[in-house]
ROKEMAR-694859 format. One record per residue (C-alpha): residue number from 1; residue in one letter; chain; y, x negated, z. Coordinates in steps of 0.1 Angstrom, whole numbers, plus 5000, padded with zeros to 4 digits. Each point is the difference from the previous one (the first is absolute). Layout:
num:NUM, residu:A, chaine:A, y:Y, x:X, z:Z;
...
END
This chain:
num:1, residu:X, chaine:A, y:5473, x:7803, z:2860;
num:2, residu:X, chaine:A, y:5020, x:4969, z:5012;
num:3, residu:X, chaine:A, y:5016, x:4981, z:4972;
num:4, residu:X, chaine:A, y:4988, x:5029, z:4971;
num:5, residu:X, chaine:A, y:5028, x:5008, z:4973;
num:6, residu:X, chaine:A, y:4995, x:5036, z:4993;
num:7, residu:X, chaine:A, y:5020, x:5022, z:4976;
num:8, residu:X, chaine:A, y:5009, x:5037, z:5004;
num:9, residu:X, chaine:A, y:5020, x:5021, z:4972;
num:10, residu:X, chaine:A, y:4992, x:5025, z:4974;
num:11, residu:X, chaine:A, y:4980, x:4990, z:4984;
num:12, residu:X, chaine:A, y:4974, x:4986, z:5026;
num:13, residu:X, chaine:A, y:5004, x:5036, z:5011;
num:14, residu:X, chaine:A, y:4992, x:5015, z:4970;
num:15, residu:X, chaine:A, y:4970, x:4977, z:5002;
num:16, residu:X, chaine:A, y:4989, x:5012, z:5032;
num:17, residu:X, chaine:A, y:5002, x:5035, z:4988;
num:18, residu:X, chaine:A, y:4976, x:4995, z:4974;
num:19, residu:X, chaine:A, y:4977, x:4981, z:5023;
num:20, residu:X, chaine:A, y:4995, x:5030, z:5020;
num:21, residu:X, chaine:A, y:4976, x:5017, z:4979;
num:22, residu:X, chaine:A, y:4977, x:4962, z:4997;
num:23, residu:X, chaine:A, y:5004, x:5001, z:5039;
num:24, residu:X, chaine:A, y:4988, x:5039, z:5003;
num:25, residu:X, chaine:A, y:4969, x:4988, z:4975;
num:26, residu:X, chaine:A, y:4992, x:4974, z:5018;
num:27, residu:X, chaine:A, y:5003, x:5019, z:5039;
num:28, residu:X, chaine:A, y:4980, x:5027, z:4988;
num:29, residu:X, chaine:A, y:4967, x:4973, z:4983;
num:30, residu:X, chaine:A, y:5006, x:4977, z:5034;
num:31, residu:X, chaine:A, y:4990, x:5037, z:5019;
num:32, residu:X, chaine:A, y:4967, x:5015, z:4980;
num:33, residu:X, chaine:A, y:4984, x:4967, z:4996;
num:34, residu:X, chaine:A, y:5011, x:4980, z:5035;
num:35, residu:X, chaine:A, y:5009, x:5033, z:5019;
num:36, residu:X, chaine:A, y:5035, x:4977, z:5011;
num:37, residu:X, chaine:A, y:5028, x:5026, z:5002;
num:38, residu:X, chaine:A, y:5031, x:4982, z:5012;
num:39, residu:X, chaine:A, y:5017, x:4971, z:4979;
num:40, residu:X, chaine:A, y:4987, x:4966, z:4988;
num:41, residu:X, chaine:A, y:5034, x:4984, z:5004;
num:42, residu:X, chaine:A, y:5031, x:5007, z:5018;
num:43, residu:X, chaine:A, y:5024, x:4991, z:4973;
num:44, residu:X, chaine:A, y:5010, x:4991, z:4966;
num:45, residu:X, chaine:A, y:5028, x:4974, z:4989;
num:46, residu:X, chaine:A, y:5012, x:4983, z:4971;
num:47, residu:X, chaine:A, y:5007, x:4963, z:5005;
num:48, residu:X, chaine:A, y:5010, x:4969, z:4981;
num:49, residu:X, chaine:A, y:4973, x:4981, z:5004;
num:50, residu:X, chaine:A, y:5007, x:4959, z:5001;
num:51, residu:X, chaine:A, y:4970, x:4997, z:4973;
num:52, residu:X, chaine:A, y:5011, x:5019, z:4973;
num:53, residu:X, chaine:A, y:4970, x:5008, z:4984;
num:54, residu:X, chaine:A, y:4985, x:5011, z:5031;
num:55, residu:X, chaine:A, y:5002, x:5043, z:4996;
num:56, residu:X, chaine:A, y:4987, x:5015, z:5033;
num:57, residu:X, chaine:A, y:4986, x:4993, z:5035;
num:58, residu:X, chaine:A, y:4981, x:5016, z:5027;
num:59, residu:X, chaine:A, y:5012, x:4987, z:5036;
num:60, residu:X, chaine:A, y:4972, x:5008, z:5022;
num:61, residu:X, chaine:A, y:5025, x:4998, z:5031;
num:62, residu:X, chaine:A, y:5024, x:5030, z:5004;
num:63, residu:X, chaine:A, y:4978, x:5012, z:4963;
num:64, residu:X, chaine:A, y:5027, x:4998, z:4978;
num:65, residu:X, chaine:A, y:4999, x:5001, z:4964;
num:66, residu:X, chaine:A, y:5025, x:4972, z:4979;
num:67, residu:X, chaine:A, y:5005, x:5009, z:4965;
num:68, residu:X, chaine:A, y:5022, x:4983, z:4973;
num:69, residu:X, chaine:A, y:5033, x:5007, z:4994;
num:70, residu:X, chaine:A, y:4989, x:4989, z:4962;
num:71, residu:X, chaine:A, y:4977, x:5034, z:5001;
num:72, residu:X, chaine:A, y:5026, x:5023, z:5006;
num:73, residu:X, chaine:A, y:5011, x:4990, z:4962;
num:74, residu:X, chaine:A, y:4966, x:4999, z:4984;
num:75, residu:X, chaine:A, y:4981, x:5029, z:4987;
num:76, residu:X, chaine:A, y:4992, x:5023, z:5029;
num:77, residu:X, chaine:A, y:4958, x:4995, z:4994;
num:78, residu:X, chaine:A, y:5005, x:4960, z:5002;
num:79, residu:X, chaine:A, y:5017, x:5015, z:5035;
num:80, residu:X, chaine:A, y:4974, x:5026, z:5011;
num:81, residu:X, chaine:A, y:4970, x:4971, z:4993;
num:82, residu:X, chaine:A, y:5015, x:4973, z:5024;
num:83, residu:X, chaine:A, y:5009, x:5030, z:5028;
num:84, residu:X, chaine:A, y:4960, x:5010, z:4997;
num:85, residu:X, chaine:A, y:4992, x:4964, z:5004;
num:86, residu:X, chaine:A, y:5016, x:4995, z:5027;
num:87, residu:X, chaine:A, y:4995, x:5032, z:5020;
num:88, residu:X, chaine:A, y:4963, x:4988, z:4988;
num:89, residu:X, chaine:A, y:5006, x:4973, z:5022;
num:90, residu:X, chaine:A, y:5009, x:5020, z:5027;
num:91, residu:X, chaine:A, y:4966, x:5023, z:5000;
num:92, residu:X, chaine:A, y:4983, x:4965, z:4998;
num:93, residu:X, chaine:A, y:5020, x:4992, z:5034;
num:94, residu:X, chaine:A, y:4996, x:5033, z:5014;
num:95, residu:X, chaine:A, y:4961, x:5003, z:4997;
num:96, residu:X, chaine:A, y:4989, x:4965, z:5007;
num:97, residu:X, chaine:A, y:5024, x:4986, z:5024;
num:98, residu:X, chaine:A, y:5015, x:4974, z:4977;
num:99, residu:X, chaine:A, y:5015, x:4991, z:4961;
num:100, residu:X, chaine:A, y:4964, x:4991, z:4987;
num:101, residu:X, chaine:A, y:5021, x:4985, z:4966;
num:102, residu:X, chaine:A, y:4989, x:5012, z:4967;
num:103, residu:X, chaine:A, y:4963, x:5004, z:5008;
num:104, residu:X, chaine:A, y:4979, x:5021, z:4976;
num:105, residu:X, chaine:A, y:5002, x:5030, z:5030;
num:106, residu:X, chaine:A, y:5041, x:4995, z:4999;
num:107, residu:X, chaine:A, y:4997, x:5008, z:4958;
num:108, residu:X, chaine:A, y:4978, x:5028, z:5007;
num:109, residu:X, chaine:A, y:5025, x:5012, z:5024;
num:110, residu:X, chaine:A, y:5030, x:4997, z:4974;
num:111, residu:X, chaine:A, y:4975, x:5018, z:4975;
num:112, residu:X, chaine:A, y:4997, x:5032, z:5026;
num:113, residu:X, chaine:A, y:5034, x:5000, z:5006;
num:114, residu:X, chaine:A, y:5008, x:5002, z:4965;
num:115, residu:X, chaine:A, y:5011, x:4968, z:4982;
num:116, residu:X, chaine:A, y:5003, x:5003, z:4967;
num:117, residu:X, chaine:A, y:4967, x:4986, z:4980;
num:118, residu:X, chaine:A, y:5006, x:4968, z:4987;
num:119, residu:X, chaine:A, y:5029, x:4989, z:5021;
num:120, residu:X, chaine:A, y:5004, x:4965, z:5019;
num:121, residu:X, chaine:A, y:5025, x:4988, z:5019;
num:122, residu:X, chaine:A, y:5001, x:4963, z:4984;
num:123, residu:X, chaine:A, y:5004, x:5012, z:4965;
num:124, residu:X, chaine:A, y:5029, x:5021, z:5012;
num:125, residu:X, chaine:A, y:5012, x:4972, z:5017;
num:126, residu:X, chaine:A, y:4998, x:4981, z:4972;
num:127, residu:X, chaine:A, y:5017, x:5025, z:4975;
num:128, residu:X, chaine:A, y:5031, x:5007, z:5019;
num:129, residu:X, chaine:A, y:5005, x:4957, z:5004;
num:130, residu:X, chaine:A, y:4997, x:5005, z:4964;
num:131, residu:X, chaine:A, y:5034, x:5025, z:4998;
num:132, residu:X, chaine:A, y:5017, x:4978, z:5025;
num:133, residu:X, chaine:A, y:4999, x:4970, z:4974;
num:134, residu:X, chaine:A, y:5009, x:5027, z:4971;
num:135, residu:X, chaine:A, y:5034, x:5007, z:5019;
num:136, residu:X, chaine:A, y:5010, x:4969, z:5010;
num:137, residu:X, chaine:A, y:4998, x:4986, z:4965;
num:138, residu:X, chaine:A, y:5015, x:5030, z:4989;
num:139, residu:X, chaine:A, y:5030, x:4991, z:5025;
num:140, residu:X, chaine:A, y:5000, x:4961, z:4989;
num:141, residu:X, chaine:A, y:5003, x:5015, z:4960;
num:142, residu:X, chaine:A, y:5027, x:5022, z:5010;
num:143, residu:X, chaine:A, y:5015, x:4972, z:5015;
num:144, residu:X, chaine:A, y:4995, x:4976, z:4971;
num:145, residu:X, chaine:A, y:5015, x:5025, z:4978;
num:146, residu:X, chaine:A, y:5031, x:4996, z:5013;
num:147, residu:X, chaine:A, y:5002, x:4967, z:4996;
num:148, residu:X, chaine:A, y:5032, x:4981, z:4978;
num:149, residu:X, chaine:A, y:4977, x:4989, z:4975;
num:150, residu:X, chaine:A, y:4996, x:5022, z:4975;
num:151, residu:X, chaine:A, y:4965, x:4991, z:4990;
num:152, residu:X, chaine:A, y:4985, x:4997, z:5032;
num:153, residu:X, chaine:A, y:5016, x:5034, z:5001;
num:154, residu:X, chaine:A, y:4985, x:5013, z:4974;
num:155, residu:X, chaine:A, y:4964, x:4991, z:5008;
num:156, residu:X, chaine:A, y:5003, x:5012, z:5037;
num:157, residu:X, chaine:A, y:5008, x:5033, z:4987;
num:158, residu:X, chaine:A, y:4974, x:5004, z:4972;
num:159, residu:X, chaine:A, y:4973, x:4989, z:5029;
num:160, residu:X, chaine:A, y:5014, x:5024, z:5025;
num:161, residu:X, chaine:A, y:4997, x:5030, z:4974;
num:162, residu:X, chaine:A, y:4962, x:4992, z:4994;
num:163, residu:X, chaine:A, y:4994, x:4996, z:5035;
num:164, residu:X, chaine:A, y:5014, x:5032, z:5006;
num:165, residu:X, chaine:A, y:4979, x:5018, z:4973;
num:166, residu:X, chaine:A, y:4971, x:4983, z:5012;
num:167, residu:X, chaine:A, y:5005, x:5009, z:5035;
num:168, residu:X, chaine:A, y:5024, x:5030, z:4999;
num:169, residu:X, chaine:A, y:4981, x:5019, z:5031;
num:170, residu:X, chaine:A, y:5004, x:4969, z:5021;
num:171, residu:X, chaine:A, y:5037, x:4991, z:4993;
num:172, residu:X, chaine:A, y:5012, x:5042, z:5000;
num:173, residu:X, chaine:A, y:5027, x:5001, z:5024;
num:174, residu:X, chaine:A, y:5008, x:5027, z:5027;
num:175, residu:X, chaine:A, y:5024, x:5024, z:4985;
num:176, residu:X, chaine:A, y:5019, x:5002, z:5035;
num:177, residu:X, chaine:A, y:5008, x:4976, z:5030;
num:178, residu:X, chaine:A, y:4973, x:5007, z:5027;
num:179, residu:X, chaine:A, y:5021, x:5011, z:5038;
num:180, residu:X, chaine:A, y:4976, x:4974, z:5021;
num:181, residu:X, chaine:A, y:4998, x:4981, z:5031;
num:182, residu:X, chaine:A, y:4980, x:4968, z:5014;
num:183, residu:X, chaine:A, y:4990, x:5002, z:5039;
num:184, residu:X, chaine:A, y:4986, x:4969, z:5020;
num:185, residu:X, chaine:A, y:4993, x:5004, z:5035;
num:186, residu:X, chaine:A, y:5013, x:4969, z:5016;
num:187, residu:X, chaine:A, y:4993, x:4998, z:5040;
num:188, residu:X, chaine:A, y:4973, x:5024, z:5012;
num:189, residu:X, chaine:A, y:4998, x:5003, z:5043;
num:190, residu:X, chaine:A, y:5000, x:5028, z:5028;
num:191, residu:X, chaine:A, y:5041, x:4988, z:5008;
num:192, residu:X, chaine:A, y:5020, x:4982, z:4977;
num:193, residu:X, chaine:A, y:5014, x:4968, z:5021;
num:194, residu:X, chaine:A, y:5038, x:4998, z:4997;
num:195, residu:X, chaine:A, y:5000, x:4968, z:4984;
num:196, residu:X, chaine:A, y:4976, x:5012, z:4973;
num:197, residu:X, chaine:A, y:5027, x:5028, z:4992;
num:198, residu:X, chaine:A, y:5027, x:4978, z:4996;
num:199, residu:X, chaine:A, y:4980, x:4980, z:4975;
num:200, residu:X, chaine:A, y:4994, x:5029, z:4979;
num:201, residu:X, chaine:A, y:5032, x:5012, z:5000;
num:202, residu:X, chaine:A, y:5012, x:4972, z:4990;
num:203, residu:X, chaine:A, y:4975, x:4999, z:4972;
num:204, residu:X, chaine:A, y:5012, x:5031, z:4988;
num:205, residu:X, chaine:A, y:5034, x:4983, z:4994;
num:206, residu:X, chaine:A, y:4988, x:4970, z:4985;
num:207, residu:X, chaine:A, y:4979, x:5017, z:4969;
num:208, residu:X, chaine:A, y:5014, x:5037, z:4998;
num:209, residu:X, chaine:A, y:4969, x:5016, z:5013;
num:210, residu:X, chaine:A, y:5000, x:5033, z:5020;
num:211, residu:X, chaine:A, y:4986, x:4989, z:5029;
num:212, residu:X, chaine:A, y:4990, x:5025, z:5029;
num:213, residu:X, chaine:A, y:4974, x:5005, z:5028;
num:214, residu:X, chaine:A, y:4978, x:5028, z:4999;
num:215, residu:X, chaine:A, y:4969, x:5016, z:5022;
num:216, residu:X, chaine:A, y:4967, x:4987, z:4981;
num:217, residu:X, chaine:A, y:4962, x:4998, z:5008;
num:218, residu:X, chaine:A, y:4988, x:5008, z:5038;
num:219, residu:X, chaine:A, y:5042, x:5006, z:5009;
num:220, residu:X, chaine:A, y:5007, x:4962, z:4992;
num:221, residu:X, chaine:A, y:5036, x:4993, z:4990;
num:222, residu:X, chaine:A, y:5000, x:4987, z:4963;
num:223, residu:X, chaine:A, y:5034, x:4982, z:4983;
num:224, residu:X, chaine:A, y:4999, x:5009, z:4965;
num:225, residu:X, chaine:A, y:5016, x:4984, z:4972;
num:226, residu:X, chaine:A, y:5005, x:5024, z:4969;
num:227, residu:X, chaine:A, y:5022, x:4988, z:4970;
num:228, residu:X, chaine:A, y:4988, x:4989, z:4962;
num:229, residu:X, chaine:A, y:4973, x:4974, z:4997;
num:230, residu:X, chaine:A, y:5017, x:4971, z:5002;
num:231, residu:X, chaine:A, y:5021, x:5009, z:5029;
num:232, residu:X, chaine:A, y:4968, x:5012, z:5020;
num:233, residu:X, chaine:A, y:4988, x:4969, z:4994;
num:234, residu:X, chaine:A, y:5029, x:4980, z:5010;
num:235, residu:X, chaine:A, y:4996, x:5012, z:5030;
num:236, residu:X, chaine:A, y:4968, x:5001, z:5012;
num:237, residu:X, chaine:A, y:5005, x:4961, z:4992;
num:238, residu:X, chaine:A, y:5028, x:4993, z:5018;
num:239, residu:X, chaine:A, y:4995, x:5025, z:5030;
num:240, residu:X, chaine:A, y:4963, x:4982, z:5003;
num:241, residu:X, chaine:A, y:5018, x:4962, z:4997;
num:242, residu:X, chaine:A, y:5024, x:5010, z:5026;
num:243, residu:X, chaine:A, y:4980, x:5017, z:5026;
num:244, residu:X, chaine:A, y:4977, x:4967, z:4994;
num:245, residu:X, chaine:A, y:5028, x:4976, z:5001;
num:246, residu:X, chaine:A, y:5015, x:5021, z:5030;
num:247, residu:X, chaine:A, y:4968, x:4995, z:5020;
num:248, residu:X, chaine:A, y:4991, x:4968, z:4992;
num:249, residu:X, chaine:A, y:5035, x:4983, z:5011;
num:250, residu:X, chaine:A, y:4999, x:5021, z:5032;
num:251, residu:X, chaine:A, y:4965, x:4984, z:5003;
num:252, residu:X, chaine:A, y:5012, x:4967, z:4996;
num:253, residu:X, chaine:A, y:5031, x:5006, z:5024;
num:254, residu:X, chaine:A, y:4976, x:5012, z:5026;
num:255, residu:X, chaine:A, y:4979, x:4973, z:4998;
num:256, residu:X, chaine:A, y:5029, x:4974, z:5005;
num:257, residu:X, chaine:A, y:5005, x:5016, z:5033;
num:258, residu:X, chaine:A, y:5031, x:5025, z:4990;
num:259, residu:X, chaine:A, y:4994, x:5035, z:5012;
num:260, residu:X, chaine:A, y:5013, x:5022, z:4968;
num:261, residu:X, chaine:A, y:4996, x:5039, z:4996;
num:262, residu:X, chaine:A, y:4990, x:5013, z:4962;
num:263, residu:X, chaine:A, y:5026, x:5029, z:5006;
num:264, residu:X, chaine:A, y:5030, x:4981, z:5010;
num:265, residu:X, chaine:A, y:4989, x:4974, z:4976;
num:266, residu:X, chaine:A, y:4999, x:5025, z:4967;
num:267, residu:X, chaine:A, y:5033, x:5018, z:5014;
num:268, residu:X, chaine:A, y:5018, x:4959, z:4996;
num:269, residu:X, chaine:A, y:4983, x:4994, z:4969;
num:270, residu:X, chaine:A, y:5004, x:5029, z:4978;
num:271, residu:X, chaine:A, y:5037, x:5004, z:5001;
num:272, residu:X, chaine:A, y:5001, x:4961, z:4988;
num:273, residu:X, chaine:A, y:4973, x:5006, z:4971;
num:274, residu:X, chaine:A, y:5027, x:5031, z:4988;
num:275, residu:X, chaine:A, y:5030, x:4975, z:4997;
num:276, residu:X, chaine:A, y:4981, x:4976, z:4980;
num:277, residu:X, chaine:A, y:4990, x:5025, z:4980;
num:278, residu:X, chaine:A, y:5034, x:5017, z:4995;
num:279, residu:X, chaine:A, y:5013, x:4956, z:4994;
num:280, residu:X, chaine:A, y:4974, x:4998, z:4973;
num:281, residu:X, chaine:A, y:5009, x:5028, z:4977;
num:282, residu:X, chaine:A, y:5024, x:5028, z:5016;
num:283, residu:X, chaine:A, y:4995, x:5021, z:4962;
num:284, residu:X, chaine:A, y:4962, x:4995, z:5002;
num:285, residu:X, chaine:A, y:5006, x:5018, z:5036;
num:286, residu:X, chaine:A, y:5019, x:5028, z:4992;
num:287, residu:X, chaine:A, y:4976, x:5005, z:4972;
num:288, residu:X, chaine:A, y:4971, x:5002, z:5023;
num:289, residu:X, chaine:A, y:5016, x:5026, z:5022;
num:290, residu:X, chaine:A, y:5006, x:5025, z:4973;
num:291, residu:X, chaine:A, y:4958, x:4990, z:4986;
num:292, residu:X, chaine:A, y:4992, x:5006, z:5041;
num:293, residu:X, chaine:A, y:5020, x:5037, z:5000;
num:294, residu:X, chaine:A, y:4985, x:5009, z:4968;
num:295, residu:X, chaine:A, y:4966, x:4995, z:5012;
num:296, residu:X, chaine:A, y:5008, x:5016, z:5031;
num:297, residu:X, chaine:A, y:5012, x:5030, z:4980;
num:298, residu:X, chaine:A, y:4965, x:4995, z:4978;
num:299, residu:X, chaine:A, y:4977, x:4997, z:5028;
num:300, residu:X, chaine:A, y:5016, x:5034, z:5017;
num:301, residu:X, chaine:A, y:4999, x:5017, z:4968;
num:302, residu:X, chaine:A, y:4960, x:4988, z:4990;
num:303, residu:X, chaine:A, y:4987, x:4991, z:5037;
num:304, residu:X, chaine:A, y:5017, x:5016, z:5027;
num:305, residu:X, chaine:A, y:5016, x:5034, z:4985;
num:306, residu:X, chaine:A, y:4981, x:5022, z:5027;
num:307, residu:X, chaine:A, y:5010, x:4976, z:5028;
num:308, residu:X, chaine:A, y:5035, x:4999, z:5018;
num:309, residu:X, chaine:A, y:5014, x:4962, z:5009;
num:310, residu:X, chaine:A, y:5008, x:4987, z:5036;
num:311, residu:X, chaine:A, y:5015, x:4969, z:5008;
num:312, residu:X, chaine:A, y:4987, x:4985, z:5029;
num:313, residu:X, chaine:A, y:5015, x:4975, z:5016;
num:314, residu:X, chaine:A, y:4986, x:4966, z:5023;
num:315, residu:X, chaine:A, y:5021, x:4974, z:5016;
num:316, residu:X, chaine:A, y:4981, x:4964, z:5014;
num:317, residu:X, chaine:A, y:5007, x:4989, z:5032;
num:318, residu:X, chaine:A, y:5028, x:4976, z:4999;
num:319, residu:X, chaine:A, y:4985, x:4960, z:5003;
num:320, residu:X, chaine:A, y:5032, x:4978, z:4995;
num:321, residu:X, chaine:A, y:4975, x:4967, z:4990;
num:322, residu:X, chaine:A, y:4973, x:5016, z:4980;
num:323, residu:X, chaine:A, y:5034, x:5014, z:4979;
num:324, residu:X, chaine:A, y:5015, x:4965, z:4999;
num:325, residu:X, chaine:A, y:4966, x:4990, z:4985;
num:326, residu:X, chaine:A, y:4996, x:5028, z:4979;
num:327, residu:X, chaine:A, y:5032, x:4991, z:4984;
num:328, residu:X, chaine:A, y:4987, x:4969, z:4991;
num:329, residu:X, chaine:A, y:4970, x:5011, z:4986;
num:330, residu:X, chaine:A, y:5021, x:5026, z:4981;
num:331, residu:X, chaine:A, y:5023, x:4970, z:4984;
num:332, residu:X, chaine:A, y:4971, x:4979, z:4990;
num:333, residu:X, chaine:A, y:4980, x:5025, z:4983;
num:334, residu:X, chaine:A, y:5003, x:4997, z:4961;
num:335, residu:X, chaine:A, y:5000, x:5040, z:4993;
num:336, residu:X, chaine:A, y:5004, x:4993, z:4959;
num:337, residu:X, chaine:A, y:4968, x:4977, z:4997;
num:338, residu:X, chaine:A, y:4982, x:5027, z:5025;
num:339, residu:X, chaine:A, y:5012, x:5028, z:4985;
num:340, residu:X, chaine:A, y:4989, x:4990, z:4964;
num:341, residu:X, chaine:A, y:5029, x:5018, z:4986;
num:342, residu:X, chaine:A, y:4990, x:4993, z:4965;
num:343, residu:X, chaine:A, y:4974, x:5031, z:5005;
num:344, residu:X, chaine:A, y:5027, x:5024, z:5007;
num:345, residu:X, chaine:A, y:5015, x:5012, z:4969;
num:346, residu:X, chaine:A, y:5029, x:5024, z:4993;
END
């Protein structure tokens, strides 16, 4: 799940409520006719998907199941139809070994399981691209509409009404503000290095993500960004460039003879990438400390309100040189252009 957006909040909750009655369905056919009794897939998330026409996805390692985010908005048997394709998928790994594709057996298998008659996943696909052009020329009229000139004014309007009658269901809006959180998993390993650590840390800092370690799969240790979209994926862009740019210079270092160690190396770096980053824009930092504690407060509220916080903490051993050239490193690195701080908003 490396590098996955996910979302958690109420209403993907409420979603996964009603799911549980497809899921029961679904357990109990997978039993009579294939006599499995235990799961076809160990869990269920909601993602941002980098295609956004892509709805759902089986992944045959760790058997996950990827759904939209976009389905948690759509009617709830658009929903149930891309679960039961996918968990189709699953059966279709679980008896033969492998994802056959959409074979004639891997439509009987969705047919079993329940799919509603009639229903393909390209149409769909095709449908909600469809709503996603209705509301962005919906915004561009709204836009227009404002506009000093009266007359281009006038028209923007009168189009943005008979869009809106022609596509009221699509352009409805939510009659309340949704409490939600992005997650992205960012380093994935038995021990977290030191070095790594820092890095995140300071990543947290940099784009006002919550960023914390946790016990995932097989007791690795997982550092997990949560925030809103575009702060989850600030980081996992800048956390990746570092950590690449980190390792690569060490790399380089090494090769030219100079012995350098990554921990004493992060520990000169990181405090230098702060200061420029406090020199470029001191408001933009305080800003991002109050976005960082309000999704700390949100991820403890919709993530972790059965667990109880401990700070841990881990000191590098002390390596005057690979400091010095960490320092370096630290003042060369150009944290705006990396950071791509025209993706974090607010």
């Amino acid at each position: 799940m490396l590098n996955t957006i996910r979302v958690i909040g109420e209403k993907e909750g409420e979603v996964r409520r009603r799911l549980q009655d497809t899921e029961k369905e679904i357990a109990d056919i997978v039993l009579r006719k294939w006599n499995i009794r235990d799961k076809l897939y160990s869990s269920i998330f909601f993602v941002v998907f980098p295609q956004k026409d892509r709805l759902g996805s089986f992944l045959p390692e760790g058997r996950i199941i990827l759904l939209s985010e976009s389905l948690l908005y759509s009617d709830f048997s658009v929903l149930r139809n891309v679960f039961i394709h996918e968990t189709a998928h699953a059966l279709d790994h679980r008896l033969n070994g492998y994802p056959s594709g959409h074979t004639p057996q891997f439509r009987e298998y969705c047919i079993i399981l329940g799919i509603d008659q009639g229903f393909e996943k390209a149409k769909l696909n095709m449908a909600m691209k469809n709503q996603e052009r209705v509301k962005e020329k919906m915004e561009k009229l709204m836009a227009l509409s404002s506009s000093p000139f009266e007359n281009e004014a006038m028209i923007a309007l009168s189009k943005a009404r008979k869009l809106l009658l022609e596509n009221e269901e699509i352009l409805k809006t939510e009659e309340k503000k949704e409490d939600k959180i992005y997650e992205v998993d960012l380093y994935e390993s038995g021990r977290v290095p030191y070095y790594v650590s820092r890095l995140s840390s300071f990543t947290g800092k940099a784009t006002g993500s919550f960023v914390v370690k946790v016990l995932g799969n097989g007791n690795k240790s997982v550092l997990r960004a949560y925030g809103r979209l575009e702060e989850v994926e600030a980081a996992l862009y800048l956390f990746s460039h570092l950590l690449d740019s980190l390792e690569e210079e060490i790399k380089r270092l090494r090769k030219n003879g100079m012995k350098v160690t990554k921990d004493s190396f992060a520990a000169g770096a990181c405090p230098e990438m702060e200061k420029k980053l406090r020199s470029n824009d001191e408001s933009s930092d305080r800003a991002l400390t109050v976005v960082q504690d309000e999704n700390r407060r949100k991820a403890k509220r919709l993530v972790f309100s059965a667990y109880t916080f401990t700070r841990s903490t881990s000191h590098a051993t002390s390596d005057s040189s690979s400091m010095a050239m960490g320092r370096d490193f630290g003042k060369k690195m150009d944290i705006s252009s990396s950071l791509g701080r025209k993706e974090i908003k607010g």
